[in-house]
C-alpha positions in Angstrom: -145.1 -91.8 -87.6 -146.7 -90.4 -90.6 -147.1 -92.6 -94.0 -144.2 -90.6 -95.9 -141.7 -90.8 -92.4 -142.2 -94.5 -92.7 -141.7 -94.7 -96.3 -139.0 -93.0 -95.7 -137.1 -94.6 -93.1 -137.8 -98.5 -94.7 -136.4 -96.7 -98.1 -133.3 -95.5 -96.3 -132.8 -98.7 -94.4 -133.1 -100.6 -98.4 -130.7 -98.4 -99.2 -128.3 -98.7 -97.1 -128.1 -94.8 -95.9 -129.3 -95.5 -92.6 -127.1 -98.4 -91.1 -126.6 -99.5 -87.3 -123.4 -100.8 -86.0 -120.2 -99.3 -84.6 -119.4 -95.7 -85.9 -116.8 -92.5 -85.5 -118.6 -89.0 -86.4 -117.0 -85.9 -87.5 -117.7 -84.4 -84.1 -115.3 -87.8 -82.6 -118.9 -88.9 -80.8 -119.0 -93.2 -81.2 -122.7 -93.3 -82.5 -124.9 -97.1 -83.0 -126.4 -95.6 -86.5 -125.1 -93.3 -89.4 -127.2 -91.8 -92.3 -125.6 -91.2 -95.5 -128.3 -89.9 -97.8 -125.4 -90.6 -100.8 -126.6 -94.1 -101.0 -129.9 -92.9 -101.6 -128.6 -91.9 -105.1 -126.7 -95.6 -105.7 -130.0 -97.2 -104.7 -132.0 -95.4 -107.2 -135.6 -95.0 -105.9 -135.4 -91.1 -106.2 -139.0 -90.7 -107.8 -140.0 -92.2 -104.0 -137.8 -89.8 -102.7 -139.0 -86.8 -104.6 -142.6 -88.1 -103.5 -141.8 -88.4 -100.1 -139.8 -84.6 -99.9 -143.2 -82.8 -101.3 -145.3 -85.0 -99.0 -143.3 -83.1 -96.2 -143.3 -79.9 -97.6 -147.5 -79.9 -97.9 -147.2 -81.3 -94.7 -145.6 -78.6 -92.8 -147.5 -76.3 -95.1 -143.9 -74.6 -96.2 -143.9 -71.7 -98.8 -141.0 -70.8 -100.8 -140.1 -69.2 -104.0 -137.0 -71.1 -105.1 -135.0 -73.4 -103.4 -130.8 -73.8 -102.0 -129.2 -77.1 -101.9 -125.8 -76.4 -100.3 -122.7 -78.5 -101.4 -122.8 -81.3 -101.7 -125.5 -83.0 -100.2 -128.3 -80.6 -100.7 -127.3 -80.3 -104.6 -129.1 -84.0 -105.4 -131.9 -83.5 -102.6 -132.4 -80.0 -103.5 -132.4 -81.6 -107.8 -135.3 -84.0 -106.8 -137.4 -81.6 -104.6 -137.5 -79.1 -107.2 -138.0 -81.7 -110.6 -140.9 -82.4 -108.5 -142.3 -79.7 -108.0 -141.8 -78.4 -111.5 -144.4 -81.4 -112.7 -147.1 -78.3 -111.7 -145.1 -75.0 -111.7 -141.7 -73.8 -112.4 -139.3 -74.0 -109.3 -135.8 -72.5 -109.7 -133.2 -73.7 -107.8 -129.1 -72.9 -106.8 -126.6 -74.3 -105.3 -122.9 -73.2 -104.1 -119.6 -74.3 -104.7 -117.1 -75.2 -102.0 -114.7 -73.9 -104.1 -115.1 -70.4 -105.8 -114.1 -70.9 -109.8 -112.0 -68.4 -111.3 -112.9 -69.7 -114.8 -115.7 -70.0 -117.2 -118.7 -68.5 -115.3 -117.1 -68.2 -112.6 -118.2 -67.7 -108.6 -119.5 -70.1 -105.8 -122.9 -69.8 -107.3 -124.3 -72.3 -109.7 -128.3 -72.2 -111.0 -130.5 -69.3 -110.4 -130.1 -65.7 -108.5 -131.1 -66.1 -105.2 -134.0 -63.8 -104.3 -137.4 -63.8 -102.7 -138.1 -66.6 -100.1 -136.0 -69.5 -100.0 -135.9 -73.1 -98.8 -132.4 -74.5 -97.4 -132.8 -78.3 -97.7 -129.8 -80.9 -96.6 -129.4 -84.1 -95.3 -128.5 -84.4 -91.3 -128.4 -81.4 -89.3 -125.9 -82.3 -86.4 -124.2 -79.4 -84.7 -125.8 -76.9 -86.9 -123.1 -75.8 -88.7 -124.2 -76.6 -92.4 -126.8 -74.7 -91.9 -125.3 -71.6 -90.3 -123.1 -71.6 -93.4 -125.9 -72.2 -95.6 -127.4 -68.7 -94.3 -124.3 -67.3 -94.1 -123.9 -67.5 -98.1 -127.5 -66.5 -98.7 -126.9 -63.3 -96.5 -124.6 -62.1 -99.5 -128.3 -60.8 -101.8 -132.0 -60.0 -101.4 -133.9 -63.0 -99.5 -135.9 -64.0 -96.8 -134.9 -67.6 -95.9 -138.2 -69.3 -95.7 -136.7 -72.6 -93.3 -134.7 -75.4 -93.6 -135.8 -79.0 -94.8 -133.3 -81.8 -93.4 -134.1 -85.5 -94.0 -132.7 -86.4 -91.1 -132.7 -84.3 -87.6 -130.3 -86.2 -85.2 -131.4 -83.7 -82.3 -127.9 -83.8 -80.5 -127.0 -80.3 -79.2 -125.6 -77.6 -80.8 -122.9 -75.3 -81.0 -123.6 -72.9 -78.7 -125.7 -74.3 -75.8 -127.3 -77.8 -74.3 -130.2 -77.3 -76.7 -130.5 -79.5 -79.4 -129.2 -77.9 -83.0 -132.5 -77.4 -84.5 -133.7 -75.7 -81.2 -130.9 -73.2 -81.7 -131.7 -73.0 -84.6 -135.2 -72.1 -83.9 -134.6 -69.4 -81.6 -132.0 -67.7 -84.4 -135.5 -67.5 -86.2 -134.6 -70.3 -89.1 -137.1 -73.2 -88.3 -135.8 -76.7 -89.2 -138.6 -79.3 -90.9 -137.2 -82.8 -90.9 -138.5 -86.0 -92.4 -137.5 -87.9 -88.9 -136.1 -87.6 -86.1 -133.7 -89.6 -83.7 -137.3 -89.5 -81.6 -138.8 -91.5 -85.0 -136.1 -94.2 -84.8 -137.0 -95.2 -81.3 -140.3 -95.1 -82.3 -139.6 -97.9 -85.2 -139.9 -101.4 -83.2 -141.9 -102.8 -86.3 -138.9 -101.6 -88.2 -135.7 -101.2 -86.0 -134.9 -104.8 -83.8 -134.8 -103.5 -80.0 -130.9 -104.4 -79.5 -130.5 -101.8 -82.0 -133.2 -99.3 -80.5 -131.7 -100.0 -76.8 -128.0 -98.8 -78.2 -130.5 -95.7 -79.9 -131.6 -94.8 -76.0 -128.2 -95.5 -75.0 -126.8 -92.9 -77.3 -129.1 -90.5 -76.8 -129.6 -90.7 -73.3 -126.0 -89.2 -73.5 -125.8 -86.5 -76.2 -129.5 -85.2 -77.2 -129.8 -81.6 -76.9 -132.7 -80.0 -75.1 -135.7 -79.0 -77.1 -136.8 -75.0 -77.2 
């Protein structure tokens, strides 16, 4: 792993967003870890997070006018990313709502007009879903979407096929950039005790998609 990938993984595990034990996803799968990049926020270290976000965007050499930070996740992560980047030049930045308002100013969109090319950035991508949506609501005006930037890429397959979501992804023509993947945990035995990594294999001996 990279400097920034194991910066980030120790910060997540200080944080308590990435935790190991006994737990029920959405999708109803038992899973040995959960990330919730919420506590992220509670913990408070967001200037490292901010650092560590542009250190993968220069890393994957991503270009993008503005930025989306879908609800509700990707409003905070898509916050930092952009304050950041705004230290050298001006990076606007919107959100949606999951509810549309029907008062004051109105609509699902908060922050600025979506146009020219545009960075999606979220927490996990799973099944793909969020993202899907996330392009879905973007497909309403005039943008190219430049990619997706996901903290966390749990590579378990999609919706559609036995790939793994960010593979369908892929070959729907939206590339996914994460900070780690379920690969990077296993590769954390400095980090990560090896009961923990063995119920990792375990888990995703059984439910990792295929890559492209």
């Amino acid at each position: 792993m990279k400097d920034y990938q194991k910066n980030f993984l120790t910060l997540a595990i200080e944080a308590n967003a990435l935790k190991f034990g006994d737990f029920t996803l959405k999708s109803g799968r038992k899973s040995p870890y959960f990330f919730n990049a919420s506590a992220l926020i509670e913990h408070g270290s967001l200037h490292v997070l901010g650092e560590i976000l542009v250190a993968k965007i220069k890393d994957s050499n991503l270009k993008f006018d503005m930025i989306f930070g879908p609800a509700y996740k990707g409003i905070f992560l898509g916050s930092i990313l952009a304050t950041k980047l705004s230290e050298k030049e001006c990076m606007p930045i919107c959100f949606n709502r999951k509810e549309v308002k029907e008062h004051g100013e109105g609509g699902s969109l908060l922050g600025a007009l979506p146009k020219g090319n545009v960075l999606i950035i979220d927490d996990v991508v799973s099944s793909g879903l969020a993202i899907r949506e996330a392009v879905t609501f973007l497909s309403n005006y005039d943008v190219n979407v430049a990619g997706a930037l996901v903290t966390m890429d749990r590579q378990e397959k999609g919706q559609n096929s036995n790939l793994m979501a960010s593979s369908e992804l892929s070959n729907e023509g939206l590339v996914v950039h994460s900070i780690i993947t379920l690969d990077d945990l296993l590769d954390a035995n400095e980090i990560i005790n090896e009961s923990v990594l063995q119920d990792i294999r375990n888990y995703r001996d059984k439910f990792r998609g295929e890559d492209v």
